[in-house]
TORFIKOL-134312 format. One record per residue (C-alpha): residue in one letter; residue number from 1; x, y, z. Coordinates in steps of 0.2 Angstrom, whole numbers, plus 2048, in hexadecimal, padded with zeros to 3 digits. Last residue first. Layout:
REM TORFIKOL-134312
{residu a num NUM X X Y Y Z Z}
...
REM end
This chain:
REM TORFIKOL-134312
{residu x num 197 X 562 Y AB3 Z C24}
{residu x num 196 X 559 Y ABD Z C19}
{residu x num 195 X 55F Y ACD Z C10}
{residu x num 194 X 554 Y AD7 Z C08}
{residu x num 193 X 554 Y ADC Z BF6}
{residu x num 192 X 542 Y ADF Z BEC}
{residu x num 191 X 546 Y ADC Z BDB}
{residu x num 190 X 543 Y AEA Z BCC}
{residu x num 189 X 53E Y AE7 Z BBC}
{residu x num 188 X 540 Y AF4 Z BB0}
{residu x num 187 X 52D Y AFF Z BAC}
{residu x num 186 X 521 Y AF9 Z BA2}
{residu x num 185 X 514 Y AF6 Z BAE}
{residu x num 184 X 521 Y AE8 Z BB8}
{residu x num 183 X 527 Y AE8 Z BC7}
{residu x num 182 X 531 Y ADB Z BCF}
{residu x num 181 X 52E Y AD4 Z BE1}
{residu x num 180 X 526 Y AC5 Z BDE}
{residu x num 179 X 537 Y AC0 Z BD3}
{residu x num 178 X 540 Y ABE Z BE5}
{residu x num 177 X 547 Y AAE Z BE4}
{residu x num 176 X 549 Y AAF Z BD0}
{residu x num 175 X 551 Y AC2 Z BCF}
{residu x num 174 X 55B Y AB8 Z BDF}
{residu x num 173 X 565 Y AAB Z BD5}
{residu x num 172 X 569 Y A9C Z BE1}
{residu x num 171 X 577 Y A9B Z BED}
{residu x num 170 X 574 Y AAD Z BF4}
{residu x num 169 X 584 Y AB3 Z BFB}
{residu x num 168 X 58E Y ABC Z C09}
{residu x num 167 X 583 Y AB6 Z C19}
{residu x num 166 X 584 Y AA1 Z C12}
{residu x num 165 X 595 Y AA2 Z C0E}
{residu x num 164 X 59B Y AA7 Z C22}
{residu x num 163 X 5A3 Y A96 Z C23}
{residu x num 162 X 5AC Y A95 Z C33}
{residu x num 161 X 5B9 Y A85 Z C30}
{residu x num 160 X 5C1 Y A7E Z C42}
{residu x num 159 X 5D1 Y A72 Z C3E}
{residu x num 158 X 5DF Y A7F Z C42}
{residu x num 157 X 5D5 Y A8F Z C43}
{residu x num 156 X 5CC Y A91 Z C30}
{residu x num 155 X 5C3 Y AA0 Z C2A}
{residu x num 154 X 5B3 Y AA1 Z C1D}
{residu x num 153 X 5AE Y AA7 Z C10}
{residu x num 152 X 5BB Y AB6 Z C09}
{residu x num 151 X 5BC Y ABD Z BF7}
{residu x num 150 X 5C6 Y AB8 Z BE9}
{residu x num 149 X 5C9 Y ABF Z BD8}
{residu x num 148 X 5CB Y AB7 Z BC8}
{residu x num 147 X 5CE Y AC4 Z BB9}
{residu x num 146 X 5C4 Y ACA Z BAB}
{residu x num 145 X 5B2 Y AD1 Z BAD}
{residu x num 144 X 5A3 Y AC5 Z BA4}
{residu x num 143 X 59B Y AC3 Z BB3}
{residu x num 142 X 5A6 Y AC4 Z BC2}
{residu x num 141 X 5B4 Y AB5 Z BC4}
{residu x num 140 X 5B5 Y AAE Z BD4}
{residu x num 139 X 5C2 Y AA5 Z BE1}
{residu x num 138 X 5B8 Y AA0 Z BEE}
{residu x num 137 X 5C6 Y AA7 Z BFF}
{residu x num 136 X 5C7 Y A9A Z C11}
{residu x num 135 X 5D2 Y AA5 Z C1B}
{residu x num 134 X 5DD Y A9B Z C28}
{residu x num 133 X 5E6 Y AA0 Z C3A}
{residu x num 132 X 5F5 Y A9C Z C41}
{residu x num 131 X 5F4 Y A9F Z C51}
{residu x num 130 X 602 Y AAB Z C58}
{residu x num 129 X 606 Y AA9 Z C68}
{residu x num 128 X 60D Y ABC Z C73}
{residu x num 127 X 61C Y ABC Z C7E}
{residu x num 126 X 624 Y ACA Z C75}
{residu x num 125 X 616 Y AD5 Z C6C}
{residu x num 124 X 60F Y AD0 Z C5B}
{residu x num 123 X 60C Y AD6 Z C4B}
{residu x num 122 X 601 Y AD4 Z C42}
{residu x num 121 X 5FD Y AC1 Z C38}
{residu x num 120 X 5FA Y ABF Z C27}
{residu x num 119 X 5EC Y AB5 Z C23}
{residu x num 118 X 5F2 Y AA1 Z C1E}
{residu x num 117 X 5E5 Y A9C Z C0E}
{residu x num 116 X 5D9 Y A90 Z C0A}
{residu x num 115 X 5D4 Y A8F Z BF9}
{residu x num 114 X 5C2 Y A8D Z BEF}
{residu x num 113 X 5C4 Y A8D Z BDC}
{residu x num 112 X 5B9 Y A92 Z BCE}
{residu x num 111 X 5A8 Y A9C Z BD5}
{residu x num 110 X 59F Y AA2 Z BC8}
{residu x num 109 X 59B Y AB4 Z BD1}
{residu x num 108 X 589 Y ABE Z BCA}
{residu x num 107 X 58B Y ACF Z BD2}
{residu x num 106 X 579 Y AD2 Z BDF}
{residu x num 105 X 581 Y AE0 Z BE8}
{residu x num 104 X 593 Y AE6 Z BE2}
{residu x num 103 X 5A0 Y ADE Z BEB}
{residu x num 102 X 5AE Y AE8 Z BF2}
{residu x num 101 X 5BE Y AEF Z BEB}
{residu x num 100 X 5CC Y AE5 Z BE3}
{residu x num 99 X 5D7 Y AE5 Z BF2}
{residu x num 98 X 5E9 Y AE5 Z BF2}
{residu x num 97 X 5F1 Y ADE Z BFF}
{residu x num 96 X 5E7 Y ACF Z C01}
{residu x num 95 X 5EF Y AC7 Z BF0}
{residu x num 94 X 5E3 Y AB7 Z BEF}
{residu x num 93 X 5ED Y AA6 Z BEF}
{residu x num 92 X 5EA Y A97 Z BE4}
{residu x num 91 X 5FD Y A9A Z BDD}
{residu x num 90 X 5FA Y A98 Z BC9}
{residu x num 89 X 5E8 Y A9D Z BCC}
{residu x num 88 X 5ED Y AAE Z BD2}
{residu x num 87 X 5E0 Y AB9 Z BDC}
{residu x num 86 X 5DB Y ACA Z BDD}
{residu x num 85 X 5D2 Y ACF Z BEB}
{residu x num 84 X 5BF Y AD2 Z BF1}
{residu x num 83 X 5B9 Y ADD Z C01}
{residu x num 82 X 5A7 Y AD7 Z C06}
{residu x num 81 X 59C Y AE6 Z C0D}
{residu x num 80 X 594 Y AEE Z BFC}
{residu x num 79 X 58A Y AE1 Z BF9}
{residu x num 78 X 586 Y AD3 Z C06}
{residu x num 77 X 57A Y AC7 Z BFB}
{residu x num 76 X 586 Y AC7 Z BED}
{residu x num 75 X 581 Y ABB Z BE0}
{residu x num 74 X 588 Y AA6 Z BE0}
{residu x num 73 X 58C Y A9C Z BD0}
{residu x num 72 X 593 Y A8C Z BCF}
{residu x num 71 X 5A3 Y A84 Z BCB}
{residu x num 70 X 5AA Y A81 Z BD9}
{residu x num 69 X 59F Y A85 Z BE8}
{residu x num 68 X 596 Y A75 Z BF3}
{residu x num 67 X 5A5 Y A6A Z BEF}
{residu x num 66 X 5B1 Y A76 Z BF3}
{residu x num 65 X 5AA Y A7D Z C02}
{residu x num 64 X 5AA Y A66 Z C07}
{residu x num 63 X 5BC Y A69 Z C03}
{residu x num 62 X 5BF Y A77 Z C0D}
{residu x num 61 X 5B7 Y A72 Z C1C}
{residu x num 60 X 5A5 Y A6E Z C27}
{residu x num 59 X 59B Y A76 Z C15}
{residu x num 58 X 58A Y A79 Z C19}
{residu x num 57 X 581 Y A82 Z C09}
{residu x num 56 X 570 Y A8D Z C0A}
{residu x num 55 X 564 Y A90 Z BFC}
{residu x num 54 X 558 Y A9C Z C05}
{residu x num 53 X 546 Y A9C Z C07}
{residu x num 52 X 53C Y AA7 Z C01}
{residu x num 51 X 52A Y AA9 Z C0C}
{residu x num 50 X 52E Y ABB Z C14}
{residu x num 49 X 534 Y AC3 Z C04}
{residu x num 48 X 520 Y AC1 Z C00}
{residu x num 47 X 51C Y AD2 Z C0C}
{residu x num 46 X 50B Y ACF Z C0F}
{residu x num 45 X 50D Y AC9 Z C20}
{residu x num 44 X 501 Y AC1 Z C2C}
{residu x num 43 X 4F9 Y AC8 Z C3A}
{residu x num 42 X 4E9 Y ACF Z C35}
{residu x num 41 X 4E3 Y AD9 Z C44}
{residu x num 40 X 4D3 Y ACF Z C4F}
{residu x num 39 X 4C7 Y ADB Z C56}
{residu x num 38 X 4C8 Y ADA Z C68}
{residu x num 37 X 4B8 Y AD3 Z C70}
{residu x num 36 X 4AC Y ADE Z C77}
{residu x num 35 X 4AC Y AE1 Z C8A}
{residu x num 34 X 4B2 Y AF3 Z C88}
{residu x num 33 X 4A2 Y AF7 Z C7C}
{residu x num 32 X 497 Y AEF Z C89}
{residu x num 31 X 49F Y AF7 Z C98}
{residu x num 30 X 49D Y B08 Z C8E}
{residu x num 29 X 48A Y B07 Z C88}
{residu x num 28 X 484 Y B01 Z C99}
{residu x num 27 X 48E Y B11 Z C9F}
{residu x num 26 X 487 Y B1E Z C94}
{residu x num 25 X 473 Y B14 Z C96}
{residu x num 24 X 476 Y B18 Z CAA}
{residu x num 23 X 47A Y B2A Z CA7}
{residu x num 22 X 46A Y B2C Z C9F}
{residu x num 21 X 45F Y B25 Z CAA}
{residu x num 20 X 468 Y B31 Z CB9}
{residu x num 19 X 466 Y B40 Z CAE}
{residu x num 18 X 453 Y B3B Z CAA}
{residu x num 17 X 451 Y B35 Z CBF}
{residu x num 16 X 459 Y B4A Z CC3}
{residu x num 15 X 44F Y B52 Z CB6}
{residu x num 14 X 43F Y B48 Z CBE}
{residu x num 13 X 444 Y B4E Z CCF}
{residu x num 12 X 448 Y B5E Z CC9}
{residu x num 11 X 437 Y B61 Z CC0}
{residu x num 10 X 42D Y B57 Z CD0}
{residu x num 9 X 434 Y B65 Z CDC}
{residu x num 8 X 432 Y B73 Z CD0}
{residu x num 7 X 41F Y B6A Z CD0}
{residu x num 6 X 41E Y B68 Z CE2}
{residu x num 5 X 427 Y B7B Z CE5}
{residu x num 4 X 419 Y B81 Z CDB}
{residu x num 3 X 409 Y B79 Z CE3}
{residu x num 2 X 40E Y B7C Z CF2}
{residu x num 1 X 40E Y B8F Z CEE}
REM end
């Protein structure tokens, strides 16, 4: 009977040293696994809309605007948010009380004139200064349409001029900023439009 328990003694004790061996190679294996190196994720972007840069213009007042504007053609960057009026070459003054409508994205303006014009001010209550503020309009023609209109670029408080050009309009054509992003495969070219400050 010695002779048993020794061996079911020397069995578990051997199960136990193989389950103990085994147990050791699971957590030499996971510390070196945890002490490897992170494998380095490609950071760069792919997206080629990253790398245009922007024609920008930096007119300080309505004759340096006009300097940088007559005569040349912008494209709608902001489509769909920029209201646009009628304007009268004979006065130099946009008629803000009846709008035209809003800029399509992307329409081809040749800009004509840029005026500054008085904004209409509210109503005010007793007691209350009124300062007489400015609107800086580019008077444009759209494509081949009829008509000069104006839209707004910038505003003017006594001698300050905020030109807002540069978030309304691209200042060189975009199809050619962003011609990375047309497809072709026989199908009609189409361009990639984001917005980029």
């Amino acid at each position: 009977m010695e002779a048993d328990s020794r061996k079911r003694f020397q069995f578990i004790i051997g199960l136990l040293l193989v389950l103990l061996f085994i147990r050791l190679v699971v957590i030499f294996y996971q510390r070196h696994e945890a002490n490897k190196p992170a494998e380095k994720k490609v950071t760069y972007s792919s997206n080629m809309d990253d790398y245009v840069t922007l024609p920008r213009i930096h007119p300080y007042d309505l004759k340096s605007a006009a300097k940088e504007l007559v005569g040349k053609t912008i494209w709608v960057r902001a489509g769909n948010a920029v209201h646009y009026y009628p304007f009268s070459a004979g006065t130099h003054t946009a008629d803000l009380k009846h709008e035209k409508g809003l800029l399509p994205p992307l329409a081809k303006l040749q800009v004509k004139d840029v005026v500054l014009q008085k904004i209409p001010a509210g109503t005010l209550a007793e007691g209350q200064v009124s300062v007489v503020q400015k609107q800086a309009f580019a008077a444009f023609q759209m494509g081949d349409e009829p008509g000069t209109y104006a839209v707004p670029i910038g505003a003017s408080t006594g001698d300050d001029f905020n030109f807002t050009g540069n978030d309304l309009f691209f200042f060189a054509d975009p199809h050619e900023l962003y011609k990375h992003g047309r497809r072709k495969h026989g199908r009609r070219s189409t361009i990639i439009r984001r917005n980029r400050g």
